[in-house]
N, C-alpha and C positions, 0 to 999 in steps of 0.2 A: 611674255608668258611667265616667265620667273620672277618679274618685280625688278631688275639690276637693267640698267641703263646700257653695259656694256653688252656690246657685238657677243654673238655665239656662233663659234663656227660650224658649219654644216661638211660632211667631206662624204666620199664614198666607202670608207674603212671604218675610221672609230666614229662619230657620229652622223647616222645618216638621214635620219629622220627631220622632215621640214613640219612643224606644227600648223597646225589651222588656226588662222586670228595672230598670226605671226606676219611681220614685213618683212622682206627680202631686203637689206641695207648696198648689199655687196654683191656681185658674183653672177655668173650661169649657171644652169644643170638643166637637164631635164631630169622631171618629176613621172613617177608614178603613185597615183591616185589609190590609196589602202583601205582608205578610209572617209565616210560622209556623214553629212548632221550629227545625230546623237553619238556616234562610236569616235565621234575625234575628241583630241585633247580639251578642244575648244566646247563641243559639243558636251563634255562629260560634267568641264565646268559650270557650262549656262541650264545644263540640267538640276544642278544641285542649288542653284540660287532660283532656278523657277519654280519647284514643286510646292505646292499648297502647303504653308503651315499653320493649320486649324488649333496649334495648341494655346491655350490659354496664358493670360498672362499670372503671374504671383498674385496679384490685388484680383483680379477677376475672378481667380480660384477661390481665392478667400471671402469675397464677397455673397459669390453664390452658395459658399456654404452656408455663413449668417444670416441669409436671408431665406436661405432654405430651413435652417432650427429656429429663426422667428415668426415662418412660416408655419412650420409645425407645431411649435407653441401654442398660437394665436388659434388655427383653429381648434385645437383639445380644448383650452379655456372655453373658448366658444360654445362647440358641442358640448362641455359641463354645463355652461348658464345655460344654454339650450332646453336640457335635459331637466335640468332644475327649478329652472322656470315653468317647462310644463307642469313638473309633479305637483308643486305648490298652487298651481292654480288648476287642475285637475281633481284634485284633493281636495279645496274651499280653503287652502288658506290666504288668498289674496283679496285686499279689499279695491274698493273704488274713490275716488275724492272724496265720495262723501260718506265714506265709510261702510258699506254696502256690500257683502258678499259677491265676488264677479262670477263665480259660477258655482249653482245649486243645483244637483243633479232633477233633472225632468222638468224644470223650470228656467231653466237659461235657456233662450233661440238661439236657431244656429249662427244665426246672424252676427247672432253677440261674441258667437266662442269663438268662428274666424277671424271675426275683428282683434279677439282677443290673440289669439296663435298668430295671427300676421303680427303684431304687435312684440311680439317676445319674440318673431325671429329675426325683426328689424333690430332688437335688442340684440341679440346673438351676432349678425352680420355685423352693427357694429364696433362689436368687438374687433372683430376681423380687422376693419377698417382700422382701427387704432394700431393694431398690433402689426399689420404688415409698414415697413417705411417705405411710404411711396415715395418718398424724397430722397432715396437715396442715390437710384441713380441719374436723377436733376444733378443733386450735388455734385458725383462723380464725374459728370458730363461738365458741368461750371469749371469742376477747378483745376481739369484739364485744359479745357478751352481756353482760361484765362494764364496759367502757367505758360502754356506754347505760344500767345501773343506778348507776353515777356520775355520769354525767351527768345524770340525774334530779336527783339533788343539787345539781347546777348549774346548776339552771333552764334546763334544758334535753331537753328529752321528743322522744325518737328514734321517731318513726313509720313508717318505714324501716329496715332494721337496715343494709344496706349502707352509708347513707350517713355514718356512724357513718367509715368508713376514706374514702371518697370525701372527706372534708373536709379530710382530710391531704393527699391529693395539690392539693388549690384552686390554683391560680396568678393567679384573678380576682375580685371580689366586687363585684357587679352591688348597690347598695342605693337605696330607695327614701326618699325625706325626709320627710314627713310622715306623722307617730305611728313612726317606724323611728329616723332621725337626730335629729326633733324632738319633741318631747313632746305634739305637736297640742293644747296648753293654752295657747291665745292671751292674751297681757298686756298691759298697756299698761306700756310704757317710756319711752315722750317724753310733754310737753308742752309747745307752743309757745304764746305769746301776744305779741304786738307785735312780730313775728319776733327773739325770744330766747327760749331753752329757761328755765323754772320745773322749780325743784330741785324733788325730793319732799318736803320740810319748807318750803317756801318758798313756800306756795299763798299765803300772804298779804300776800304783797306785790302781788299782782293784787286791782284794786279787786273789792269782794265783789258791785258790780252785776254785770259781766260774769259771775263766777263761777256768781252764779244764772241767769243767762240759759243757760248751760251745761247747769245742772244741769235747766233745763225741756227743753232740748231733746234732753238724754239723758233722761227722765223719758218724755218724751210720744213722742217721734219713737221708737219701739223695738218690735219686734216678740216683744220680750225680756220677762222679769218676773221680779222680785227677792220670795225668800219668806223670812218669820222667822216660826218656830214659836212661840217665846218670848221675851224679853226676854234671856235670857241665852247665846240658842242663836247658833249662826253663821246669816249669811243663804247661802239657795240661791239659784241663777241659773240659769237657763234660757232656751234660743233659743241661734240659731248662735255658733262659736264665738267670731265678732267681736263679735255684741250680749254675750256674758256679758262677757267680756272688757272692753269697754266701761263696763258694767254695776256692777261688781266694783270700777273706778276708782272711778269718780264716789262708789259708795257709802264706800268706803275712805278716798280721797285726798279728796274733797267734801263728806263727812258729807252725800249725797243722801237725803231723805225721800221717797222715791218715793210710797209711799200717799199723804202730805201734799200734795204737788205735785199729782197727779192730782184731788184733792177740790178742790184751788181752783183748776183748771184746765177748762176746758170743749169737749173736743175735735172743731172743725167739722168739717172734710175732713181727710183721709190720703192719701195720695199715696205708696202701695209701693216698694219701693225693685225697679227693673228692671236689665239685664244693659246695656239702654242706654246709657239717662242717668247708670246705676250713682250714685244717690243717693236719697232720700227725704225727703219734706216732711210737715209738719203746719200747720195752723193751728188757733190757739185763742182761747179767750175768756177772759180772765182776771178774777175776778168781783169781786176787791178794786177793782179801779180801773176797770171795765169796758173796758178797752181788749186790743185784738186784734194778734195776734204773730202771724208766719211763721216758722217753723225749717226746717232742710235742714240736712242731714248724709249724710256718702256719699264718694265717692274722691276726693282730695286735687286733682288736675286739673281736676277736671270742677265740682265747687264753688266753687274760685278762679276759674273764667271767668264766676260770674254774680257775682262781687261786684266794688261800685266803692268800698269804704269799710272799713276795718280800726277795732275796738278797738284803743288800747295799756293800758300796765298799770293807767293812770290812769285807766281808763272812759273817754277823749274819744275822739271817730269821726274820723277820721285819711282824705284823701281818699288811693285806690288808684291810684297815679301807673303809669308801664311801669317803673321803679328799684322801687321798693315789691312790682309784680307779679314783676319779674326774680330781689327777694331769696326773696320766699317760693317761686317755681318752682326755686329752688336750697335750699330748705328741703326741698321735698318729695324732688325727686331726691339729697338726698343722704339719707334718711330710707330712702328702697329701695335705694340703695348698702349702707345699716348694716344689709337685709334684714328692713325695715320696713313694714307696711304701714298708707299713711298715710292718717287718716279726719279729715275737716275738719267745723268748724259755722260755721254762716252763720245770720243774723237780721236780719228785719225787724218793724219796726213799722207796723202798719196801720190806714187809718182804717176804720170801718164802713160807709160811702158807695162805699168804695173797692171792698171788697166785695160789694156788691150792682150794681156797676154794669160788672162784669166783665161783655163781651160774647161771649166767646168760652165761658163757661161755664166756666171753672177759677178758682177762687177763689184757689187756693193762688199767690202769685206767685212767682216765682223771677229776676226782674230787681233790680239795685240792691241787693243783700243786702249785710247789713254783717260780716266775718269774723270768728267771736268767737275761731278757738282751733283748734289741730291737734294731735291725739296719733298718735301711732306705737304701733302694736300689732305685738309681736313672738311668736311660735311657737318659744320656749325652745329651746334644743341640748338633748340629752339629756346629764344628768350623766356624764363619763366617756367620752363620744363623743368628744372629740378626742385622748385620751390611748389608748385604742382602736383606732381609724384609726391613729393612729402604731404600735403596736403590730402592726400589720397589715402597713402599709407595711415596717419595721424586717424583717418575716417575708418580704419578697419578695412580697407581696401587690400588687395594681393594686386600688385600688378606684373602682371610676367611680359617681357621684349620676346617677339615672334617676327625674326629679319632672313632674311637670303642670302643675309653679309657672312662671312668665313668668322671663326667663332672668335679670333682676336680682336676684331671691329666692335662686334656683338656686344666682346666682354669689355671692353675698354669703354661703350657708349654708352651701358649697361650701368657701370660705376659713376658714374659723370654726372649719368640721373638719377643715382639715388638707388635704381632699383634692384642692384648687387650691393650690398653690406660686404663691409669685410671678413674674407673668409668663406667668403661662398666659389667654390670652383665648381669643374667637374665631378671630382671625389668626392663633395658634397651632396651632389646631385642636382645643384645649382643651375648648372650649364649642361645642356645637350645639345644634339645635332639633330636637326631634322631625322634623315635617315637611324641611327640609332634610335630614334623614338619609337618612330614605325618598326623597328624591329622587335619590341617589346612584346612578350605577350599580354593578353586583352586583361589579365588579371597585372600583371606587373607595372600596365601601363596606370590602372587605376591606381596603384598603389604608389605611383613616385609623381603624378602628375603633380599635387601640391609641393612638393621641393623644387621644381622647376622654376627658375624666375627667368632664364635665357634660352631660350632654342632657337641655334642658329645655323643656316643653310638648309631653308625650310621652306619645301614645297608645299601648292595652295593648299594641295590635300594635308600636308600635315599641320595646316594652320585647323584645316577644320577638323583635323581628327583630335587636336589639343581642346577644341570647344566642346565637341561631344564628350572626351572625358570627363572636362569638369561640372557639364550639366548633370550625366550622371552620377558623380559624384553630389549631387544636391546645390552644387552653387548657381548663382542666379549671375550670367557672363555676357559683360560689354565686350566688344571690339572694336577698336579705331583703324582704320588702313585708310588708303589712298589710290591702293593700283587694283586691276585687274585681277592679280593674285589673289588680294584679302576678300574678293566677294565669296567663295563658298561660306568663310567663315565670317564674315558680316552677315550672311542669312540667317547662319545656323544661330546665331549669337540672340539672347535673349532681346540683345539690342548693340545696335548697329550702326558706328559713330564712323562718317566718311570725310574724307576735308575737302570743303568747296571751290579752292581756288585749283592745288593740284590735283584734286583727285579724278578719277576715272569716270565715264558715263556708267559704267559697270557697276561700279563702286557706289556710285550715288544712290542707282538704283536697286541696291541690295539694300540699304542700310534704312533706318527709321530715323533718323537725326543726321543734318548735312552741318559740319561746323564753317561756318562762312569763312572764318580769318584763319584759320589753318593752322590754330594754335592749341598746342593740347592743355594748356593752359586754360580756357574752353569748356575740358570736359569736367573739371573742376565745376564751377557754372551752373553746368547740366546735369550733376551729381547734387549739387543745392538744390537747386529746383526740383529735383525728382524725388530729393526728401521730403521737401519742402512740400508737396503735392499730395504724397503719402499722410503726411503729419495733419493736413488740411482734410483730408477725408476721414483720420481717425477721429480729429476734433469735432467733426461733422455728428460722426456714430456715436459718439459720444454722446452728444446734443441731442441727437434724434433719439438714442433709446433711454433715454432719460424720460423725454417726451413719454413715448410709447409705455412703459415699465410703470408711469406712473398713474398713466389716464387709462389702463387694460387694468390695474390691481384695482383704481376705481370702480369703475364700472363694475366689475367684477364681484367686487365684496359688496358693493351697494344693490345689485341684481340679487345676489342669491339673500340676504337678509331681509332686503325691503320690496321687490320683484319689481324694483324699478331702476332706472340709469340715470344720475344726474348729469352726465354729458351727451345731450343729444347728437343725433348724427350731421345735422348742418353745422354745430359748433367743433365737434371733432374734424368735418369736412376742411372746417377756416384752419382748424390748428395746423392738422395735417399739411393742407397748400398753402396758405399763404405762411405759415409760421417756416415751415420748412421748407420751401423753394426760396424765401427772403434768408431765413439761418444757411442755408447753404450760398446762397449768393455771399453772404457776411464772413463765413468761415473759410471762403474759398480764395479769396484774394487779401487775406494774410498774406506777408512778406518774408522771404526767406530769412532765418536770424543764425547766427556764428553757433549757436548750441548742437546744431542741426550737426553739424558736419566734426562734433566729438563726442558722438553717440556711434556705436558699434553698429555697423547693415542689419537690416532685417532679416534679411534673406529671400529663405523659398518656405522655411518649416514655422517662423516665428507667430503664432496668432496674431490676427488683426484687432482683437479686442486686449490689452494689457491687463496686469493687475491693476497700474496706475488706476488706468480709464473704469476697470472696475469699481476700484474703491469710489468714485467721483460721481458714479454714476449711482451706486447702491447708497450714499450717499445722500446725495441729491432728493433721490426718488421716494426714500425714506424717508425724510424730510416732507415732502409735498402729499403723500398719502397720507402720514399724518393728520398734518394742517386741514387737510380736503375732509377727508373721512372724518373728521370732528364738525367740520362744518355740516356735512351731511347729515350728521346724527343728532348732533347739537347747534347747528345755524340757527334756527329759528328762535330758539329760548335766550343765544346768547346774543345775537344784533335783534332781538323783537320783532321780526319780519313774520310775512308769511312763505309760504310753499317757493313762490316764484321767484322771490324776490334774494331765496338763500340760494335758487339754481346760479342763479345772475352772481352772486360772489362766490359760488366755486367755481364759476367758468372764467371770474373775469380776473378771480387771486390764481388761478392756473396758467393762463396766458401770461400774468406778468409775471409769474414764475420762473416761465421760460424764455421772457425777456432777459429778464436776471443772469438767468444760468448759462443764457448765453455770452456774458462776460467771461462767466467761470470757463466756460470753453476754449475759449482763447488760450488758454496757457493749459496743458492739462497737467503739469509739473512744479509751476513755479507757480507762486503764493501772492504775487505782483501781479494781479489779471489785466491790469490798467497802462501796462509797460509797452508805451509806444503804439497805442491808439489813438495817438492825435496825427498821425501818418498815414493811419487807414480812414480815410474820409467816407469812404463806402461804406464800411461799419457802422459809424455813427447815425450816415443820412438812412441805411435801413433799421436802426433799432428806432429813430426817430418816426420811420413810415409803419413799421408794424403797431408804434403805441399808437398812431393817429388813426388806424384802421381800427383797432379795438375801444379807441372813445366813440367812431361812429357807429359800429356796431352794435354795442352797449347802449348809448344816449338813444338813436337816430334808427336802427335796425330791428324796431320790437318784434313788429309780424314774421320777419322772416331768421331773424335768430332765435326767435322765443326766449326775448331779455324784458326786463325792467327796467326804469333809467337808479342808476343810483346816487343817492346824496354825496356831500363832500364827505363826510365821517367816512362812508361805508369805501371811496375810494381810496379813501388816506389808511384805511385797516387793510384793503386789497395789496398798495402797495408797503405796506409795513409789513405785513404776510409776506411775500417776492422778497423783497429785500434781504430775507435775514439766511437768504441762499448765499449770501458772500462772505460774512463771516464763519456760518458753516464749513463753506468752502475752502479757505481760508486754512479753519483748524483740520479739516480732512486732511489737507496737502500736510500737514504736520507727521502725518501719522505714514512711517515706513511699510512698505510692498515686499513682499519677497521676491527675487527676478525671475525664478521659476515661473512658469502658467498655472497659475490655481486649476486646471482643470488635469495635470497632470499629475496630481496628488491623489484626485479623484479613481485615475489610469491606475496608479500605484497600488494603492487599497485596495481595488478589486479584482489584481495581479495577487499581493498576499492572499486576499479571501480565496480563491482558486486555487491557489498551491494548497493549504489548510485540508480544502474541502477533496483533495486528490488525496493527502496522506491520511 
């Protein structure tokens, strides 16, 4: 329930409470039943990772705005040509092909005028049609779908599809230490004896008495068991991760014969290792020499206080002076400094009188012990975890450790990766404790969450009450766990990163992203790709309201001037679907590039639409209304055509227009659009299949596009027109953006106008 691998004792005085979704390791009682389903601990849990969360993602929010004010746009424009279109042809000012008045009052049939009114609203709709992008959430659907099947590749399994873009916008990353940051494969890395560290090659310089006394009482005192199938096979190890751990040394670094020990060893009493005393004893009988040992081994504290006598490396028993005690208590504390956890053995020699004449009934004594030895077992970093973390950090990331470990672990595991700087403590606000957090009021807690980079001895609930602050604070928050523990806050979490090999059924199913190799190294990965995803939709919108901005001011200017549209609605149909379900295919499986990941998060507040994209866009579109609107007004005088034949090169120099510009899309920053498009082959084979669509079109599709075929001239001026989008392009990107949102200028100015208009 708490996430720690070690036993918790249950008793009838200080802790009495048994949890639901807890397993009983040890022990009897009888139980009485307080509490069922939703009221248990268990229950309060799996309620907070089940309830509906209907809220939106960052891009979704954003989306439906954009599409809701190009919504509203579209149809004002509309209803103006609408409106406009009647009055001038209501009026008599519009003629007919052949020059003709189309309506004379008392002398047009009605016949004529609905034809005509149906005509102007087909005109009006569409506008509509141009102006809403129906392609955009094709695209958004494309470039998800194709992101989450590479990311599969990347050990990385998207059970969510939203959260696939949600990871691009992250500003925070909430992770968990144990089996996330650490590899939960506990080791032995120290060994002290006569308070000086023994190298790894170096066991023999410790006389080989103590060493066996060692090795009995890792042998005997262990809840653990060492198995060899064969002679040639590795040994298995079993029991918690401290006993293997343990286990794994002795046999390795001590050539331990565990079977051997045990056959000439004779085991009286055991003495369990509790949450107490937090150590464990044995006594035995030893049948070579008939004489009787006590062992004890357990936390480095609490063992040193029952011994009065240390081994040094010579075998001799050394009395345990307060200098002697003061070095090894500075052994130990600095052993949990190096995020170590440190496990001591102590021994005594007993007579068998001694034995029997115990009055209180514990055989086992735990007074007068002699020290043989401390190792430090350490819980590995995960390979790659601090280069990672940097990687994160470098990206504008915060990342804060939220563990259950005591705050020395915390802070020692904390530095290793990166994600305590020098000079970060307590006093800093750096480090807390679960509880201290929760003690916070709701105002102070908002106000110190961002200093926090450590919170350690921290219940589920205060994993998820650390996610809710910083939500409401405005940040957009990952979390990685593995246990049971991190699901409240895998839920809560905008997005929710679990590890597939250790983690929990819990676990998995809280979260929206499973990392298959259990490496946070990983979410690195997953943090590209959800840029990457982001950057691929903006280029998308880009692309599309380039499109839209340019073929709506069309139509638009060309309606209310001449009370016609030169892009009819089956040629706007083509642009629309096929240009932009192919441009979204093309823009959507883009490749994630290193740029991506030293650029600052988006967030939750950042608009979807940039200056950048601005500029590129007004740009662009500027450019092609031009070009268009001169063809339209001036086509016929300047290629010697008729009527039809000038609709056919606005339709067909606007299509490759936005072949063109969808180069320009590619990059909406850098000046290079062509950088590593012999990589995307899908790109090529679609801007190759939309020109082929548009030569049949144009040549081959007269009745139903209402085209003309054109000459070679007229298609070498189409794409000479398109073309000169790149060098445009080109010097746009020259031209500096302010970082601010241009619309937030807008915000400002009519903040002064108000004050003004108050005084």
């Amino acid at each position: 329930m708490t996430g720690e691998s070690d036993h918790v004792e249950v008793n009838r005085k200080e802790n009495p409470f048994l949890f639901s979704g807890t397993k009983v390791a040890d022990g009897y009682a009888q139980m009485l039943v307080t509490s069922v389903g939703m009221n248990t601990m268990w229950g309060e849990m799996m309620s907070s990772i089940s309830r509906d969360n209907s809220e939106q993602t960052p891009l979704q929010a954003r989306l439906n705005k954009l599409t809701s004010s190009i919504g509203k746009v579209g149809l004002a424009v509309a209803f103006l040509v609408l409106v406009v279109l009647l009055i001038r042809y209501f009026t008599g000012n519009t003629q007919d092909e052949n020059g003709n008045w189309e309506f004379i009052a008392d002398q047009t049939t009605s016949d004529d005028v609905i034809n005509s009114v149906v005509s102007i609203i087909a005109a009006a709709v569409t506008i509509v049609v141009v102006a809403i992008p129906e392609g955009l959430p094709l695209a958004v659907t494309l470039t998800l779908a194709y992101s989450m099947k590479r990311m599969m590749a990347d050990q990385a399994m998207v059970r969510k599809l939203s959260a696939c873009e949600t990871m691009g916008s992250a500003t925070t990353i909430c992770t968990d230490k144990t089996g996330t940051l650490t590899m939960n494969q506990m080791k032995v890395t120290k060994f002290w004896v006569d308070q000086e560290p023994v190298a790894e090659n170096t066991y023999s310089s410790v006389f080989k008495f103590v060493l066996d006394l060692i090795q009995d009482g890792v042998a005997l005192n262990t809840t653990g068991s060492v198995y060899r199938f064969s002679l040639g096979s590795d040994y298995e190890f079993s029991g918690s991760p401290t006993e293997k751990a343990i286990l794994s040394w002795a046999v390795s670094q001590l050539s331990m014969d565990m079977e051997g020990t045990k056959k000439s060893c004779e085991v009286i009493q055991v003495e369990a290792f509790n949450s107490q005393k937090k150590r464990s004893g044995v006594l035995i009988g030893k049948s070579l020499d008939n004489t009787f040992h006590v062992h004890w081994k357990g936390a480095a504290e609490m063992v040193l206080a029952k011994c009065s006598s240390f081994y040094d490396k010579s075998g001799r028993v050394k009395d345990l002076d307060e200098d002697d005690r003061m070095r090894f208590e500075q052994i130990i504390q600095g052993m949990a400094a190096s995020s170590l956890r440190c496990i001591t053995f102590a021994h005594k020699q007993v007579s068998e009188e001694a034995i029997k004449e115990r009055e209180d009934g514990k055989k086992i004594q735990e007074d007068g012990l002699t020290l043989l030895g401390l190792v430090g077992i350490k819980d590995p970093c995960r390979p790659g975890v601090k280069s990672a973390v940097q990687a994160c950090q470098d990206a504008g990331l915060n990342i804060k450790m939220i563990t259950g470990d005591n705050i020395f672990t915390a802070k020692a595991i904390a530095a290793e990766c990166g994600i305590l700087r020098p000079g970060d403590d307590a006093f800093s606000g750096a480090i807390v404790e679960g509880a201290e957090f929760g003690s916070y009021t709701p105002e102070e807690r908002l106000r110190r969450v961002e200093e926090i980079r450590v919170m350690a001895r921290s219940s589920p609930f205060d994993k998820l009450l650390m996610v809710q602050c910083l939500k409401q604070k405005g940040h957009v928050v990952a979390v990685t766990g593995d246990g049971t523990n991190d699901a409240p806050a895998l839920k809560e979490a905008d997005i929710g990163l679990s590890m597939g090999i250790q983690g929990t059924e819990v676990a998995k199913e809280s979260s929206d992203i499973v990392i298959l190799d259990d490496n946070f190294a990983s979410v690195v990965t997953v943090l590209r790709w959800g840029r990457c995803v982001y950057n691929n939709i903006q280029k998308f919108i880009q692309f599309q309201l380039t499109v839209n901005v340019a073929a709506l001011v069309i139509n638009f200017v060309a309606a209310v001037s001449s009370g016609d549209v030169p892009l009819t609605a089956v040629q706007l149909l083509r642009v629309n679907l096929i240009m932009d379900t192919l441009g979204a295919l093309a823009l959507a499986t883009e490749q994630p590039t290193r740029e991506l990941m030293e650029k600052p998060p988006v967030g939750r507040t950042e608009p979807l639409i940039t200056n950048v994209m601005w500029r590129n866009i007004v740009a662009q579109a500027t450019y092609q209304m031009a070009v268009l609107l001169t063809l339209q007004f001036k086509g016929e005088s300047i290629f010697g055509v008729d009527e039809a034949v000038k609709r056919t090169l606005i339709f067909n120099a606007f299509v490759l227009c936005q072949v063109f510009n969808e180069f320009n899309a590619r990059k909406l920053e850098k000046r290079n659009v062509f950088e590593g498009i012999h990589k995307n082959k899908l790109f090529l084979g679609i801007i190759f299949v939309t020109v082929v669509l548009q030569v049949v079109m144009v040549e081959f599709l007269k009745r139903f596009a209402d085209t003309e075929r054109l000459s070679w001239g007229q298609w070498g001026a189409c794409l000479g027109i398109a073309a000169m989008s790149w060098p445009i392009g080109w010097v746009v990107k020259c031209i500096p953006v302010p970082d601010r949102p241009i619309f937030s200028y807008l915000g400002l100015k009519s903040k002064k106008l108000a004050r003004k208009i108050v005084h």
